[in-house]
PyMOL commands that place a pseudoatom at each C-alpha (Angstrom):
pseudoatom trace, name=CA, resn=UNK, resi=1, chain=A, elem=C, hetatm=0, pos=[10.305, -109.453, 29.062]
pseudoatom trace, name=CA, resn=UNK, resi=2, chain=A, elem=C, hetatm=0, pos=[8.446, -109.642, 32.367]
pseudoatom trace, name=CA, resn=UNK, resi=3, chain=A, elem=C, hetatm=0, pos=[5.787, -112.161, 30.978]
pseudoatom trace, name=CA, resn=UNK, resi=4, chain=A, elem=C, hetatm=0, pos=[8.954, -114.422, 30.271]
pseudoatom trace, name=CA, resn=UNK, resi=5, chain=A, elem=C, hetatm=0, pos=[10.347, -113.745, 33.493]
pseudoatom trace, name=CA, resn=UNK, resi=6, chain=A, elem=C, hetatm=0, pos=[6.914, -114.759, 35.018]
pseudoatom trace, name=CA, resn=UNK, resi=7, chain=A, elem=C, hetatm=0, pos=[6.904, -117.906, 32.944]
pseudoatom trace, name=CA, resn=UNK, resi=8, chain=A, elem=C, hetatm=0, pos=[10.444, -118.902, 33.519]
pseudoatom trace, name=CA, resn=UNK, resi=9, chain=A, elem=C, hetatm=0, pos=[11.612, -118.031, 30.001]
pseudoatom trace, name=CA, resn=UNK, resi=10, chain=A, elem=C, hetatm=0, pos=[14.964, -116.898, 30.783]
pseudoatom trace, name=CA, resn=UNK, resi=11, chain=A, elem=C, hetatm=0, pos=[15.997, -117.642, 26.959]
pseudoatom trace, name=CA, resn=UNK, resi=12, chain=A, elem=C, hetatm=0, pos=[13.834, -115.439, 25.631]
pseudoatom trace, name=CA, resn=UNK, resi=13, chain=A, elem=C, hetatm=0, pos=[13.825, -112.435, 28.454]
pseudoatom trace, name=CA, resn=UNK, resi=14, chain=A, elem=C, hetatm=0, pos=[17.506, -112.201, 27.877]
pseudoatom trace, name=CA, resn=UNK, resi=15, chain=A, elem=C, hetatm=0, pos=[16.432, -111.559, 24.383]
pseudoatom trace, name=CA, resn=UNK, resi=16, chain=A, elem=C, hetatm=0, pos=[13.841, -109.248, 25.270]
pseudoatom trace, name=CA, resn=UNK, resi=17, chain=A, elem=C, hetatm=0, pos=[16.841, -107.461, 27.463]
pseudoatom trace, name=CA, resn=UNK, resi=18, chain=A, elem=C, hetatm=0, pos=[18.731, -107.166, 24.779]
pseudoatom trace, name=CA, resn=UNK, resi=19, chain=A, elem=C, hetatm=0, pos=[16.080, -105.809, 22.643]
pseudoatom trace, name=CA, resn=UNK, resi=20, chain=A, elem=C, hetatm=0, pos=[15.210, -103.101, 24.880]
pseudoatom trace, name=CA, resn=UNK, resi=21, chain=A, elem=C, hetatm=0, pos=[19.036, -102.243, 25.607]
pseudoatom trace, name=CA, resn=UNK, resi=22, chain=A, elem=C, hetatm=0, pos=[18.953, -101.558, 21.609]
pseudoatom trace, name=CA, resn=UNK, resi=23, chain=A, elem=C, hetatm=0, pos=[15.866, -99.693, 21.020]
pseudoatom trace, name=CA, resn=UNK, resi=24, chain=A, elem=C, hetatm=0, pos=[16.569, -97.408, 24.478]
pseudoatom trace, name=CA, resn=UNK, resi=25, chain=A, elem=C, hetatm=0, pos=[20.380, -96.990, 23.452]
pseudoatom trace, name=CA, resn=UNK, resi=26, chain=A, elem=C, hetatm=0, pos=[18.476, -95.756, 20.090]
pseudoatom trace, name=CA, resn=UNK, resi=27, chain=A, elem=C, hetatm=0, pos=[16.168, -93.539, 21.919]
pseudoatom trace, name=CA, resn=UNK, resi=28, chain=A, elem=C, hetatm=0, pos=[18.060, -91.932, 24.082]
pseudoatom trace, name=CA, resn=UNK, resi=29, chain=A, elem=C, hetatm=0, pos=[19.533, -88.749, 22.690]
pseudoatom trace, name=CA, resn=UNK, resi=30, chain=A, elem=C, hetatm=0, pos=[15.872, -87.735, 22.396]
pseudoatom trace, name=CA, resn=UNK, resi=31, chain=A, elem=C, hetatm=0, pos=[14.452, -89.219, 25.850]
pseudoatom trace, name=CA, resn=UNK, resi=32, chain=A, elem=C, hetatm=0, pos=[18.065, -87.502, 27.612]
pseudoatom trace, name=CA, resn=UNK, resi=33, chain=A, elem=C, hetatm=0, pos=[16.976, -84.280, 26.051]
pseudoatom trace, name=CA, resn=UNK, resi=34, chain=A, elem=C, hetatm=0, pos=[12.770, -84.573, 26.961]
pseudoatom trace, name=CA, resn=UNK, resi=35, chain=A, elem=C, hetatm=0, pos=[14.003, -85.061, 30.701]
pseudoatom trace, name=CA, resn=UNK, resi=36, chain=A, elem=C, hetatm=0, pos=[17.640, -86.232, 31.586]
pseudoatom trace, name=CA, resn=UNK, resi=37, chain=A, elem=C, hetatm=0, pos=[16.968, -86.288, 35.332]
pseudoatom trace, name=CA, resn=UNK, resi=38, chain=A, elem=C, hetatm=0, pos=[14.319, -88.382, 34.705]
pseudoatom trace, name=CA, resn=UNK, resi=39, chain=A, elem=C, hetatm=0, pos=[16.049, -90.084, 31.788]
pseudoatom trace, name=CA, resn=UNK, resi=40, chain=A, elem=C, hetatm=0, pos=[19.180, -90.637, 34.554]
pseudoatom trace, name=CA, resn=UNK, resi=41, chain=A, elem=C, hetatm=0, pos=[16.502, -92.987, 37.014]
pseudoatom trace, name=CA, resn=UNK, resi=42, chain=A, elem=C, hetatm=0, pos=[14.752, -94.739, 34.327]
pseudoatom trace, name=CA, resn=UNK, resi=43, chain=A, elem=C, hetatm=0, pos=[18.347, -95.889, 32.656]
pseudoatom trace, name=CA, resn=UNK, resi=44, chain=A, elem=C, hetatm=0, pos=[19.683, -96.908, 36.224]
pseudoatom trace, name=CA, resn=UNK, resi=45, chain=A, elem=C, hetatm=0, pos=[16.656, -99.020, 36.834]
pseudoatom trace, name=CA, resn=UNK, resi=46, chain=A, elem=C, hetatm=0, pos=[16.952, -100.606, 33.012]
pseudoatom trace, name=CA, resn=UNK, resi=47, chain=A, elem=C, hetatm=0, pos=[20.151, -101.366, 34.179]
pseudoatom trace, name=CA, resn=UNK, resi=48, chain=A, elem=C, hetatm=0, pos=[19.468, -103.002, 37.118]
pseudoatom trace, name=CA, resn=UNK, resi=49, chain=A, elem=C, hetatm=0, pos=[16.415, -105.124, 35.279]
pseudoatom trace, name=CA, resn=UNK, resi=50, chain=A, elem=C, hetatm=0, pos=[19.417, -106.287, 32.863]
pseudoatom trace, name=CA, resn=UNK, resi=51, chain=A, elem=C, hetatm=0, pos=[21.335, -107.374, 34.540]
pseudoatom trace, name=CA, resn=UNK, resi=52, chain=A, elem=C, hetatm=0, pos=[19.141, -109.287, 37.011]
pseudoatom trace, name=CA, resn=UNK, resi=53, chain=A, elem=C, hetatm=0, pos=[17.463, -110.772, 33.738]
pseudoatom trace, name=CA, resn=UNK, resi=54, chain=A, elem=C, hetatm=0, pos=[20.974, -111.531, 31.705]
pseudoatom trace, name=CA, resn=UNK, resi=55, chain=A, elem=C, hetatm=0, pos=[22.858, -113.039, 35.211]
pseudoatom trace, name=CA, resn=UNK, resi=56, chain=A, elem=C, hetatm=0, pos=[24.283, -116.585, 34.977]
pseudoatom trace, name=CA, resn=UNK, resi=57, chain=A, elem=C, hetatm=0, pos=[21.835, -117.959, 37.104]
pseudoatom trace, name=CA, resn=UNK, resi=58, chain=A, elem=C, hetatm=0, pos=[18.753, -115.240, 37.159]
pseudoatom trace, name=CA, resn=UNK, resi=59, chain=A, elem=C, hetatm=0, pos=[17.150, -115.717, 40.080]
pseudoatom trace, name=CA, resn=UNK, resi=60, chain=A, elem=C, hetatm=0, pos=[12.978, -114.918, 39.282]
pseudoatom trace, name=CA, resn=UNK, resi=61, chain=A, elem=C, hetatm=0, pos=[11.661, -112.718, 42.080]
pseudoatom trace, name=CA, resn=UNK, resi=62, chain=A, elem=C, hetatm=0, pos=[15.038, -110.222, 41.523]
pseudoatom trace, name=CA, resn=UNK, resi=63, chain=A, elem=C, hetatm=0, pos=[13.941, -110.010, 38.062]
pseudoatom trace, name=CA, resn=UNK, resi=64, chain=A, elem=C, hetatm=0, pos=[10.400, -109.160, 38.511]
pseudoatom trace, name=CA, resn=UNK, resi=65, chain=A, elem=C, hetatm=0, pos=[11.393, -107.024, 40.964]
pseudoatom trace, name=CA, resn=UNK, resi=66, chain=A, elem=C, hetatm=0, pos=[13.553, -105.223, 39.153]
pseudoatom trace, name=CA, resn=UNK, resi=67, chain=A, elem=C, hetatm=0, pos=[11.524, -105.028, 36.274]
pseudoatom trace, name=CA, resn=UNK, resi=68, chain=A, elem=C, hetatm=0, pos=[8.365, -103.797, 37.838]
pseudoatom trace, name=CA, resn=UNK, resi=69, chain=A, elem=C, hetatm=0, pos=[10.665, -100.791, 40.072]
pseudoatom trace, name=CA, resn=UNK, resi=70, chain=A, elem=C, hetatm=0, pos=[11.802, -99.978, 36.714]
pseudoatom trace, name=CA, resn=UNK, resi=71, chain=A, elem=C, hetatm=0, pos=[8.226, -100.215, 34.457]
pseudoatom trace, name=CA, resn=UNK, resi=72, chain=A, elem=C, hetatm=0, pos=[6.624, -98.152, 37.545]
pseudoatom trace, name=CA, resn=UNK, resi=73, chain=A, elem=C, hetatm=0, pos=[9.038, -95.293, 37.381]
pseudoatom trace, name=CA, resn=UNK, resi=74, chain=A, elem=C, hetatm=0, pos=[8.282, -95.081, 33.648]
pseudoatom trace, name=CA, resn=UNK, resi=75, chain=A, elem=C, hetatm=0, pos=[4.633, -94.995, 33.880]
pseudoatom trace, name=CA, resn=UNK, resi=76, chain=A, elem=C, hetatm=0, pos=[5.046, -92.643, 36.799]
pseudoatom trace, name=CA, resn=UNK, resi=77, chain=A, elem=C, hetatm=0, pos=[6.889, -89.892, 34.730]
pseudoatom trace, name=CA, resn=UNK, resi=78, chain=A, elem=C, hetatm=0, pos=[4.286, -90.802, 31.435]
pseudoatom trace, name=CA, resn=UNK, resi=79, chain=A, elem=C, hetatm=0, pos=[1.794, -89.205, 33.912]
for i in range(1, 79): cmd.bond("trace and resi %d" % i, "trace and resi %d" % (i + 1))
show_as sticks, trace
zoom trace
């Protein structure tokens, strides 16, 4: 999604949003249950990245923003 977002590909990150929505609404009763503090700041930021991504007129550096807050508080609690 953020390579799309980086090319201007808003047609195909707000495919790649809903993608992840699906396989994270999937996920999480076993991500809630591995961490659900954790789990609670890493869905807030998805969120966020979503809806930046699926807005009417998605504005580029709000969506890589958002994106990279959220991707960097998931690699921070993979560590």
């Amino acid at each position: 999604m953020l390579e799309d977002v980086n090319s201007n590909n808003f047609t195909l990150a707000k495919k790649g949003a809903d993608d992840l929505e699906h396989q994270w609404d999937t996920a999480e009763p076993k991500l809630r249950n591995l961490d659900g503090t954790t789990w609670t700041k890493i869905d807030g930021t998805i969120d966020v990245a979503l809806a930046a991504v699926r807005s009417s007129n998605p504005n580029a550096a709000k969506c890589k923003s958002a994106l990279n807050h959220s991707l960097n508080l998931i690699n921070g609690a993979n560590k």
